[in-house]
C-alpha positions, -999 to 999 in steps of 0.1 A, spaced: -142 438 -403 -126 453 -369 -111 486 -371 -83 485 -345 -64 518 -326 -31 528 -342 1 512 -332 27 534 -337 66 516 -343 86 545 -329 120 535 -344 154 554 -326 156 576 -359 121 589 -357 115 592 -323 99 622 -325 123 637 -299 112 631 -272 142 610 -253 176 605 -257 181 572 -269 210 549 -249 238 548 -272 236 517 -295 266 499 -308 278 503 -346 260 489 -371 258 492 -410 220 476 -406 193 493 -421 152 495 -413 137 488 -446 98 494 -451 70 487 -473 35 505 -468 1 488 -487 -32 479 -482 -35 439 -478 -68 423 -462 -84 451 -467 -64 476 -443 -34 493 -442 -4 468 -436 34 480 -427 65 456 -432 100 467 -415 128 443 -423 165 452 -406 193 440 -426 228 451 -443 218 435 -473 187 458 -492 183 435 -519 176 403 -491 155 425 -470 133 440 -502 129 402 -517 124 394 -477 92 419 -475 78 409 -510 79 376 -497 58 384 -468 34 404 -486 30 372 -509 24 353 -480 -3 375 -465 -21 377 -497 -22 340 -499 -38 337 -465 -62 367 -474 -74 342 -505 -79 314 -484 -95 322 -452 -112 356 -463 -153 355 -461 -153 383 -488 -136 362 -517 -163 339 -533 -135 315 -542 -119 312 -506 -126 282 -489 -141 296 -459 -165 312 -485 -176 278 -496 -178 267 -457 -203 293 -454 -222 287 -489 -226 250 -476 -240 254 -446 -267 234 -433 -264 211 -463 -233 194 -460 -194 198 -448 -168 208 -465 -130 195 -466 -106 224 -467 -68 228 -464 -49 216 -429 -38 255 -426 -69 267 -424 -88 236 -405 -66 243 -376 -70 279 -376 -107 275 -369 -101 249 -342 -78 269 -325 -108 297 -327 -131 278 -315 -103 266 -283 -103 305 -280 -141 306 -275 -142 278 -248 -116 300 -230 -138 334 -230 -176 314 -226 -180 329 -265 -169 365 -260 -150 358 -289 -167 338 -320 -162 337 -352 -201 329 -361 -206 364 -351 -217 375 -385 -254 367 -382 -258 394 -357 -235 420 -373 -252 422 -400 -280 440 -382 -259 473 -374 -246 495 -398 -216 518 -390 -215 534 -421 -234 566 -410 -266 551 -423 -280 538 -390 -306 563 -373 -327 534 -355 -318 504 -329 -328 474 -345 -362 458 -334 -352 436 -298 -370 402 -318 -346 409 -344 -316 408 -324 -329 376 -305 -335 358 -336 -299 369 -352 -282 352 -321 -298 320 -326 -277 314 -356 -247 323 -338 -225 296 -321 -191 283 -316 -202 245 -308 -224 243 -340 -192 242 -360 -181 209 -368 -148 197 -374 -138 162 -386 -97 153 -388 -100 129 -407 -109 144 -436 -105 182 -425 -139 187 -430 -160 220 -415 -197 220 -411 -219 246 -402 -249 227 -392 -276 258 -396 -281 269 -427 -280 307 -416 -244 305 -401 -218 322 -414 -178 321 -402 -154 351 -408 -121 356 -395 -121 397 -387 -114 392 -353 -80 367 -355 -70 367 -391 -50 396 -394 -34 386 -364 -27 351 -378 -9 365 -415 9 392 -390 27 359 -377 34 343 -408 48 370 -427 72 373 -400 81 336 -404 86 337 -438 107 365 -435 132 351 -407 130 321 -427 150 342 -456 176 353 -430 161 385 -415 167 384 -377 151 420 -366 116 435 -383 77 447 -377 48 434 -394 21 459 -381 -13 446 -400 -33 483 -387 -27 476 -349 -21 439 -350 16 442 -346 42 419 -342 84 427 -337 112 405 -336 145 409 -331 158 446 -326 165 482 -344 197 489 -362 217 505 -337 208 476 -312 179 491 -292 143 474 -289 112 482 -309 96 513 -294 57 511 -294 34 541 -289 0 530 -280 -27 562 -299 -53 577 -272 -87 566 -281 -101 601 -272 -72 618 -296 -59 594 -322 -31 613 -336 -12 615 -303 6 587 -284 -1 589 -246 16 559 -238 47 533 -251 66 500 -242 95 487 -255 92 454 -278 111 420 -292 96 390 -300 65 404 -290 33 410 -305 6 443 -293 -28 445 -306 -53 475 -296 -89 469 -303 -112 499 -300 -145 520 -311 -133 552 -315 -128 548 -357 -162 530 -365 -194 536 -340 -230 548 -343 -249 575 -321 -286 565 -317 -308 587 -292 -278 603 -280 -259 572 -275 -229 561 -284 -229 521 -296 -193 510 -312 -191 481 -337 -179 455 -316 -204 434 -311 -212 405 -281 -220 377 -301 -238 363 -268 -260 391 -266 -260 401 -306 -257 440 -292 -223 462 -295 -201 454 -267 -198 484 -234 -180 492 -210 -141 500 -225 -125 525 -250 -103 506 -258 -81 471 -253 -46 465 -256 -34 432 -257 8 423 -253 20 386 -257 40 366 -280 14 356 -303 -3 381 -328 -27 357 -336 -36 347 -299 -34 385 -289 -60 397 -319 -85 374 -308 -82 383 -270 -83 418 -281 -119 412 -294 -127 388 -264 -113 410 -235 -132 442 -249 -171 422 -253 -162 412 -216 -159 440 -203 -133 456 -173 -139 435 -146 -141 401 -166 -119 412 -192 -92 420 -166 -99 389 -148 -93 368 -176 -60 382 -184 -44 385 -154 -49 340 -155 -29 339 -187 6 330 -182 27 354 -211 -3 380 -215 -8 412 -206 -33 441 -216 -38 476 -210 -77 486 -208 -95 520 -209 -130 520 -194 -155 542 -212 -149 569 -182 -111 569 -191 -98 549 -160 -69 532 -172 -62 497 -162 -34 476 -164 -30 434 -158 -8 423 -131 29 421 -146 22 452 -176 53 474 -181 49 505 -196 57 537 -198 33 572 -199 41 606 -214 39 635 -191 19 663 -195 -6 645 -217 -38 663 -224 -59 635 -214 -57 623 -178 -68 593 -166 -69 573 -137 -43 550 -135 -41 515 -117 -8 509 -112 26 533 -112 43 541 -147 78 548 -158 70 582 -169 91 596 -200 95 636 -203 
């Protein structure tokens, strides 16, 4: 499961006082907010509305629906149907629901785009690295080698006619840690405008998406946590109908022989990804921006900034592991001053006081 960097909603009430907000116009609307853990992590819902009975039924409707996706795509569940994908592979496909067939082809389109960077066969290789505090030894090169052959985007085999999925080695595995929270980020936010709430968050631990605006009329202010200190925001932009997902190492990581190895791992190579801190990913799809969050970080600066700037309606904020920041072509946002970690910046920032 990925650990991703704090996004922090900074609504005009709690703004932590450090701007004047514009003035907004009038309104009786109210943020309501639900805190639980859901997949596994911690999972906010915001719904705006007048109404605080349509907005509570609103955000118990969306927890519903992200427990309902947790049940069928989760990997952990023994009776989830991408559990019996995996149990079956090698020996035969298996016909699963339309929702979930589609999510995995639109994976796999995502692993054509980035040569594999992303995958979700990863598992065989993750296995072999333990970021529990455990680990005090790199695991044996032949090891690694042989935990990549079972890893593969093309060996997963999809039929429409029947919805069928088979993995065609029997020591494959599929899990959806690096797109799934992304994808029940996007459909609790349906089902909630779908019950009439025009303006809300669904922030699934950094795989955040906003819609509509705040009560008193102004956007969704997002604060984007410094890898190096995770309790302070360096950095914000402004957000509707927008999702932001920040992928990182700083929470879950291993030191062997005095290096650092984080546990996001290349599923080309089967070793933990290098190069960034940290990858922040802005466009209107959670589910498309949690899965380039994972590919732009295993590709690296160069690559990973290369590949974004190519995406019409995608942006991403990067920070190498020697804390240059980097920023794609068309990024807007805005830095803090006088924040106590500097860093090399590629482009000019609105700068806040």
């Amino acid at each position: 499961m990925l650990h991703r960097l704090r996004l922090l909603v900074l609504c005009s009430l709690l703004l932590m006082q450090i701007q004047a907000i514009a003035q907004g116009a009038p309104s009786s609307a109210k943020a309501h907010k639900k805190v639980l853990l859901l997949m596994g992590t911690r999972f906010e819902l915001v719904a705006v509305s007048e109404n605080e009975q349509l907005a509570n039924n609103a955000i118990d409707a969306g927890v519903n629906e992200i427990k309902r996706i947790e049940a069928l795509i989760s990997e952990w569940q023994p009776t989830s149907q991408t559990s019996a994908i995996n149990r079956a592979a090698g020996s035969m496909p298996v016909s699963v629901d339309p929702e979930l067939y589609h999510l995995i082809e639109r994976s796999i389109k995502v692993s054509r785009l980035t040569d594999g960077a992303f995958d979700i066969s990863f598992a065989a290789a993750y296995k072999l690295w333990k970021f529990d505090g455990t680990m005090t030894q790199m695991p044996a090169p032949e090891q690694v080698a042989a935990s990549v052959k079972h890893i593969g985007y093309q060996r997963i085999k999809l039929n429409s006619a029947n919805y069928s999925v088979f993995l065609d080695d029997p020591e494959m595995k599929i899990g959806f840690g690096a797109i799934g929270k992304g994808y029940a980020a996007n459909r609790a936010r349906d089902v909630m405008r779908k019950m009439g709430i025009k303006a809300g968050v669904v922030n699934a631990a950094g795989d955040m998406v906003t819609w509509g605006k705040q009560p008193d009329g102004q956007p969704w202010y997002i604060g984007i946590a410094d890898p190096a200190e995770k309790d302070k925001v360096f950095s914000w932009l402004t957000a509707s109908e927008t999702a932001i997902v920040t992928s990182g190492d700083y929470e879950k990581f291993v030191e062997i022989d005095g290096k650092r190895y984080g546990h996001i791992i290349d599923p080309r190579t089967g070793y933990p990804a290098s190069g960034l801190k940290s990858v922040t990913i802005i466009c209107p799809d959670a589910e498309l921006a949690d899965a380039l969050a994972t590919a732009t970080y295993v590709l690296g600066p160069e690559d990973g900034l290369y590949l974004i700037n190519q995406l019409k309606g995608v942006e991403c904020l990067l920070i190498t592991d020697k804390d240059e920041m980097l920023a794609s072509d068309n990024l807007s946002l805005h830095f803090y001053q006088n924040t106590s970690s500097p860093r090399k910046e590629s482009k000019t920032a609105t700068e806040q006081p």
